[in-house]
N, C-alpha and C positions, 0 to 999 in steps of 0.2 A: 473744591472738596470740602465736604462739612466734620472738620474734625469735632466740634464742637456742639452738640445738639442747643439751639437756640430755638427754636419751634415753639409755638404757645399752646398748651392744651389750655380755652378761657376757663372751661369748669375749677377744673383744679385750682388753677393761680387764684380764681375768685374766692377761694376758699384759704387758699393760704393768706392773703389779703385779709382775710377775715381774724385767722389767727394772729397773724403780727396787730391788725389796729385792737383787740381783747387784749394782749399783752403788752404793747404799749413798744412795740420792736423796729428801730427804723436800722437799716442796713448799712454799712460803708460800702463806700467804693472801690475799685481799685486807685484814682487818685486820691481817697482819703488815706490810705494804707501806703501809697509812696510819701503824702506831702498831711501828714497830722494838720497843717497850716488851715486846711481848706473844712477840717472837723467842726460841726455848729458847735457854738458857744454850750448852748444848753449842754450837750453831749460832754465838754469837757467842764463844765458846774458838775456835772454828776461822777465821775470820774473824781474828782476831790474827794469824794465820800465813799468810793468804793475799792476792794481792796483788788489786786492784782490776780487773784485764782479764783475772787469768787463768780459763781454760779449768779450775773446779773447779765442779762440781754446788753447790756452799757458797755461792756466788756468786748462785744466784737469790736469797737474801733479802737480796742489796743491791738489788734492785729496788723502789728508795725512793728520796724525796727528801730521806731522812734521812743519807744518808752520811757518815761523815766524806772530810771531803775531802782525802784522804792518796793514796798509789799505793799502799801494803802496808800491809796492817795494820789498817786504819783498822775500826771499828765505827760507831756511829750518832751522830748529835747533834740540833740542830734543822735544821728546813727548809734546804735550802740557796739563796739566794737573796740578789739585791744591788741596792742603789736606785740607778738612773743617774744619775749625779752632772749639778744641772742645767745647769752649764756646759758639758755635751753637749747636753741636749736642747734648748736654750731655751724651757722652758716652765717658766709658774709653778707647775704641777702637780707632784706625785711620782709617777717612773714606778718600779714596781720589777718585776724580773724574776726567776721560777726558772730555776735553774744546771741547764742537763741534762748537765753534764761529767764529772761523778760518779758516773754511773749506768754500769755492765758498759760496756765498750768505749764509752763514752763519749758516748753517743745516749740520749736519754731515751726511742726507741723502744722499746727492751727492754721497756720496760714494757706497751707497746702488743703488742707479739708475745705478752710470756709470757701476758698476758692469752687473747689468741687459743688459743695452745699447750694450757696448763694443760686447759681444759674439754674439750677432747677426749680428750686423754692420761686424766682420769681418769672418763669418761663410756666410752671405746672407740668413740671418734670418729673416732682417729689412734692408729695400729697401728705403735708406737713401732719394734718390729722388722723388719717389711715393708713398710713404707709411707716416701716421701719428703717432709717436708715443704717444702712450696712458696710462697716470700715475693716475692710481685710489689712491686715497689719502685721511688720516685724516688730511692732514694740510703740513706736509714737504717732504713726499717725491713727492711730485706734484710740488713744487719747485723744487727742486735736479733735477727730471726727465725732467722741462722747461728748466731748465739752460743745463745742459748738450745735450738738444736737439739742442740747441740756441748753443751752442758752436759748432755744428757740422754740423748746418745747416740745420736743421732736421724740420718740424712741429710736433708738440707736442698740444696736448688735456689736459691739468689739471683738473681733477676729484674731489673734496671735498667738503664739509658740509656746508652749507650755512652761518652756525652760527660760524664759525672759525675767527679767528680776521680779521681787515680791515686790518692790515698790511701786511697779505697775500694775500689777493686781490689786492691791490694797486701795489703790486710788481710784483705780474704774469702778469699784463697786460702791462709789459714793456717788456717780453720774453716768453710769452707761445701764442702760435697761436691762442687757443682757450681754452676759461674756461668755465667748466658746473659747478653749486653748486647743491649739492642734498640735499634732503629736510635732517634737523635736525643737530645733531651737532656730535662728533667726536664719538658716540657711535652709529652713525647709519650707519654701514660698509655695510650692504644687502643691501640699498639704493645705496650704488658706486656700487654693483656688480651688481645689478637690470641696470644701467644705461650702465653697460659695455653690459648685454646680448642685450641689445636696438640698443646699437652701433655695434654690432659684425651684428644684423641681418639688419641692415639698411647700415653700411660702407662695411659690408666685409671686400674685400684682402685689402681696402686700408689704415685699420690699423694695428696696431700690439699693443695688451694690453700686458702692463709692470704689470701685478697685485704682487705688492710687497709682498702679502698675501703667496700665493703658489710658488713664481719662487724661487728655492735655488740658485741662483748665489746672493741674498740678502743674506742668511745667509753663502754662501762661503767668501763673501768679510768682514763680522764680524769675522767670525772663523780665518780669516786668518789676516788682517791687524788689525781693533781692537783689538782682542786677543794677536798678538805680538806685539803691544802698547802699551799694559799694561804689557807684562810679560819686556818688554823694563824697563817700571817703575820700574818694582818690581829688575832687577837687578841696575840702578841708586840708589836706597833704600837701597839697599844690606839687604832687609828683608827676615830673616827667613824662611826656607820651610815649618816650624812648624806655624808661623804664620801669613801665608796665608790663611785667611780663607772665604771670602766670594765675590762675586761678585752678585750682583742685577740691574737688567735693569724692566722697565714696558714692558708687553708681547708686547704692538705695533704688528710689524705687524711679530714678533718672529726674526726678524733679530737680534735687536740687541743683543738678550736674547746669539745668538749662541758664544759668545765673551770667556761668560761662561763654552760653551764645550771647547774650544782651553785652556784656563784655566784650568779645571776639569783634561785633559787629561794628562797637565804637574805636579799638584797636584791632585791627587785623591781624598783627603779628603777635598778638598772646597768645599763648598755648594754655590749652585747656586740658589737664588731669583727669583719670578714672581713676577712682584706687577700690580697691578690695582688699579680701582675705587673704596672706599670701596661705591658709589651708583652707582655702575654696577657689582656688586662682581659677575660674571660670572665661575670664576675658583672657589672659596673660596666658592659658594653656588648654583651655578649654574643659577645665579640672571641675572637680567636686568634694568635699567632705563638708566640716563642720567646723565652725570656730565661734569665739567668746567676742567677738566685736557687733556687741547687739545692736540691732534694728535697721543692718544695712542692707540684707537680704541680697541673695546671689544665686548660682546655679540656673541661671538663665540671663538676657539680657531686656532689660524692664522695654515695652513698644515705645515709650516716650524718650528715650535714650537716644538722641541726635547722635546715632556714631560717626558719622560722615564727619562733623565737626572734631570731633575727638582727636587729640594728639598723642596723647601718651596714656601708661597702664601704668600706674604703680600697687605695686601687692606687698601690704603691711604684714609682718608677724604679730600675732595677737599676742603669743607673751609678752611683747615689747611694750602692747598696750596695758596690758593688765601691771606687771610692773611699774609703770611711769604714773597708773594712776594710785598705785599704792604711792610710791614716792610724793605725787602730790596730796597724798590725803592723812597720813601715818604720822602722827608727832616726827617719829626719827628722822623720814622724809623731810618734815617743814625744816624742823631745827637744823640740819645740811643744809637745805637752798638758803634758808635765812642766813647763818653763821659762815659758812664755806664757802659756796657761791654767790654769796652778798646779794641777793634778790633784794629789790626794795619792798616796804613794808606793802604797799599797794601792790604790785606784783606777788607778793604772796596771797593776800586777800584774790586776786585774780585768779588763784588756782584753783578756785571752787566751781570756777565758771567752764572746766573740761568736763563734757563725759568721756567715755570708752570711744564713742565713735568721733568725738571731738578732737581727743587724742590722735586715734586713727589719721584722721584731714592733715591736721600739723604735721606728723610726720611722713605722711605724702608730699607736705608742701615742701620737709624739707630733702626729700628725695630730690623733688625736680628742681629745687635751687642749686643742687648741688650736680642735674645730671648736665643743665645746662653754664653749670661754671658760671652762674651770676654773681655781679658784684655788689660792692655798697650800696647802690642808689638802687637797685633794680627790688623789685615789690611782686612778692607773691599774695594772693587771697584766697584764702578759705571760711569755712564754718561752722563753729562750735555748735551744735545744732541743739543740742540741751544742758545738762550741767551735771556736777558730781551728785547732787540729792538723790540723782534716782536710780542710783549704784550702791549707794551706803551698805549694803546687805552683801554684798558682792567683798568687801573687805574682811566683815566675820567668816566669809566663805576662806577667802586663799587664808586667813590667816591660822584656820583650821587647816588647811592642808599644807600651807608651805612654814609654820611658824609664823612668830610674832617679825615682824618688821624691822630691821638693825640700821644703826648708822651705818655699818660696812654694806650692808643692800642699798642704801643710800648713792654711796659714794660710788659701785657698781653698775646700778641703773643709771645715773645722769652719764656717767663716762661711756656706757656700752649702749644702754637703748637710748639717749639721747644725741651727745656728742658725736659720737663714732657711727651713725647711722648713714647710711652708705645709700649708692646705686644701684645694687643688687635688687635681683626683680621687679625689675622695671623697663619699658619696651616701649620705645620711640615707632609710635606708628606710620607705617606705608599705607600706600591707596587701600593695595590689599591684605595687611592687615586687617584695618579697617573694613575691609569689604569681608572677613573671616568672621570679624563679631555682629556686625552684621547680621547675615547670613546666619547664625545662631538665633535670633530671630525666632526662626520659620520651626522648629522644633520644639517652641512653648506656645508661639500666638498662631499658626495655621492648625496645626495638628491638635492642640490641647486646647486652645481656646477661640478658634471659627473664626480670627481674621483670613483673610484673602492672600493671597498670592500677589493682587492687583496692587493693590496697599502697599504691602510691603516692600515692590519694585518701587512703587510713587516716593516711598521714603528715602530710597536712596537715590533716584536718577529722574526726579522732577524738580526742578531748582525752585519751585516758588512752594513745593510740600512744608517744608519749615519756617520761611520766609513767610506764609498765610497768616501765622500764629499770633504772632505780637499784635495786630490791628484787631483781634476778639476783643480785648481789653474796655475797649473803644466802645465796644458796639454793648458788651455785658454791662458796662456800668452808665448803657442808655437806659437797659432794660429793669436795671435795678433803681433810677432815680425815676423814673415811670412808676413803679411797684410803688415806692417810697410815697410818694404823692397821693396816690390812690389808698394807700394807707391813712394817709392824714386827714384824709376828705371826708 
């Protein structure tokens, strides 16, 4: 089964060929993006000179979790990644999380788009000169997919929720060609896909939609560079095989959920997290509404969504979120964790490094630390996926509505949304469970958007359907050192 279009149109590719050797564009791989090590020299001389958001072609081979964590200059090091100090989370577990702050404009999406991007640009899939590409999005990956359009020359369409912070509008209109907002806010995903069939019958050939929802080169570029990110970590740790026990990601748009098979595969007995809204609990009850934990999109279940593998549902309260990130961000907040809770000076500095839906992960992870009664040595993972910057506005917001920020909210919040955070909604998955989320499915991608019936049996009761996945890797970054070459000629 070809989940992955590899097929060569020559016209096209010969022409995008053309575009990268005029700009001067050579590609990474996907072993550059796990192993920075293998990056040409030249590529990291230039990188010294250039800053970490800017708008230079040079910039896609910071699409790693290897970055130095600098604004200018910076080249590679280890994983970037930090263990949540457990006088946040109250659990006897260790939760630790990767940094997505470091990556191109600050979203670990980037990696999720260029993945998408890459294999058509060098297959002539996407007609880098004519063609628009197009990033339907709850929030980042419509960034990731401008920037990297913008890096390569490309026009690019940003697709998201009208209600998403001003921090992301303010920034795409310095690199995406065009931005649409759709009505409502990060739980109204059929709105972006309402707008994509709009554009498919009014643009035609002269887009290409990136729907991060359904393309698995999204969840190839988690399985494979996330995933050995973390198993990176886990051998710097020198933890345990015995206790490795967990990873949790918010379903989004299932990309980054797939981190969790590449993990699973190397230990078996990890248990792999979904979390959501608990006021959109879609998986957990089959629910709907609307909530404030931006960019993780719900009300269906994303096609790239390995549910088979899934173990458990955890559904976050968003005040929970919103609160905790006021507490990390609100003098009254710091001055508490600094003085009261003794957080180290570094640990404080670290609190910049949560967004909302980062927030969110964490306290998923420490749902399942705590549903499985784990102890000292046993190691949960998650990931921050971008950072408090692109929230900032989101603070003037509650603090117009709830007042200004107290040391008594302080002391409230770390003891009730942090500390005292419980197993409440949360659901240890059966076969059929599993087989109910599933089966949800069929009510966004048969009916709304023309997958098959055929398909989406093959997802759950063909064993080698998911299992195909990881060996694309392989074969994409034959076709991009190919391109690359033919570039330089």
């Amino acid at each position: 089964m070809n989940l992955i279009n590899l097929n060569k149109k020559k016209k096209i590719r010969e022409t995008n060929i053309q575009v990268c050797r005029e700009k001067g564009i050579i590609l990474p791989t996907f072993k550059n993006m796990i192993n920075p090590a293998t990056v040409p020299v030249s590529i990291k001389e230039k990188l010294k000179r250039t800053g970490l958001w800017d708008v230079d072609p040079v910039n896609l081979f910071r699409i790693t979790w290897h970055n130095e964590p600098v604004e200018t200059g910076g080249r590679f090091g280890g994983v970037n990644f930090i263990e949540i100090p457990k006088k946040l989370t109250g659990t006897k577990a260790r939760i630790f999380a990767l940094v997505g702050k470091y990556f191109p404009c600050g979203v670990h999406k980037v990696g999720a788009t260029y993945s998408c991007l890459a294999p058509a640009l060098v297959t002539g899939n996407f007609d880098a000169l004519n063609q628009q590409a197009v990033w339907p999005s709850t929030g980042n990956y419509c960034r990731g997919g401008a920037y990297n359009s913008a890096l390569l020359g490309c026009q690019s369409i940003a697709i998201l929720p009208e209600e998403m912070s001003q921090e992301r509008f303010n920034w795409l209109k310095t690199v995406a060609g065009e931005i649409i907002a759709t009505p409502g806010c990060e739980s109204n995903v059929k709105e972006i896909f309402d707008k994509c069939h709009e554009l498919n019958a009014t643009r035609g050939n002269h887009i290409v939609i990136f729907n991060q929802f359904e393309q698995f080169e999204n969840y190839l570029w988690h399985y494979t560079v996330t995933g050995e990110a973390i198993l990176e970590v886990i051998k710097k740790l020198n933890i345990k095989t015995d206790n490795i026990r967990g990873y949790v990601s918010a379903t989004g748009s299932g990309g980054t959920l797939a981190a969790g098979d590449k993990l699973k595969d190397t230990y078996p007995n990890l248990k792999i997290g979904a979390s959501e809204a608990l006021q959109c609990p879609t998986l957990l009850r089959n629910g709907f509404g609307g909530h404030r934990i931006e960019g993780i999109g719900d009300k269906h279940v994303p096609w790239i969504h390995n549910v088979k593998n899934t173990d458990m549902i955890t559904s976050i309260d968003d005040e929970d979120c919103m609160r905790i990130f006021r507490l990390f961000n609100e003098n009254e907040g710091i001055n508490y964790l600094k003085n009261e809770v003794q957080l180290s000076d570094k640990q404080i500095e670290d609190l910049q490094l949560y967004g909302i839906s980062g927030i969110a992960n964490v306290l998923s992870a420490i749902k399942m630390a705590k549903y499985y009664q784990m102890d000292e040595d046993d190691a949960v993972f998650t990931v921050l996926t971008d950072s408090s910057s692109m929230y900032k506005s989101r603070l003037e917001e509650l603090n117009a509505q709830n007042g200004a920020f107290t040391y008594k909210d302080a002391v409230a919040v770390h003891s009730g949304s942090l500390l005292h955070q419980d197993i409440d909604n949360t659901l240890e998955l059966t076969y059929y469970d599993r087989l109910r989320i599933h089966n949800l499915k069929y009510y966004t991608w048969i009916e709304q958007q023309g997958k098959t019936i055929a398909e989406l049996n093959a997802q759950w009761y063909d064993r080698n359907y998911w299992k195909s996945l990881p060996a694309m890797a392989d074969k994409i970054d034959t076709l991009i050192e190919e391109f690359n070459k033919e570039v330089k000629a």
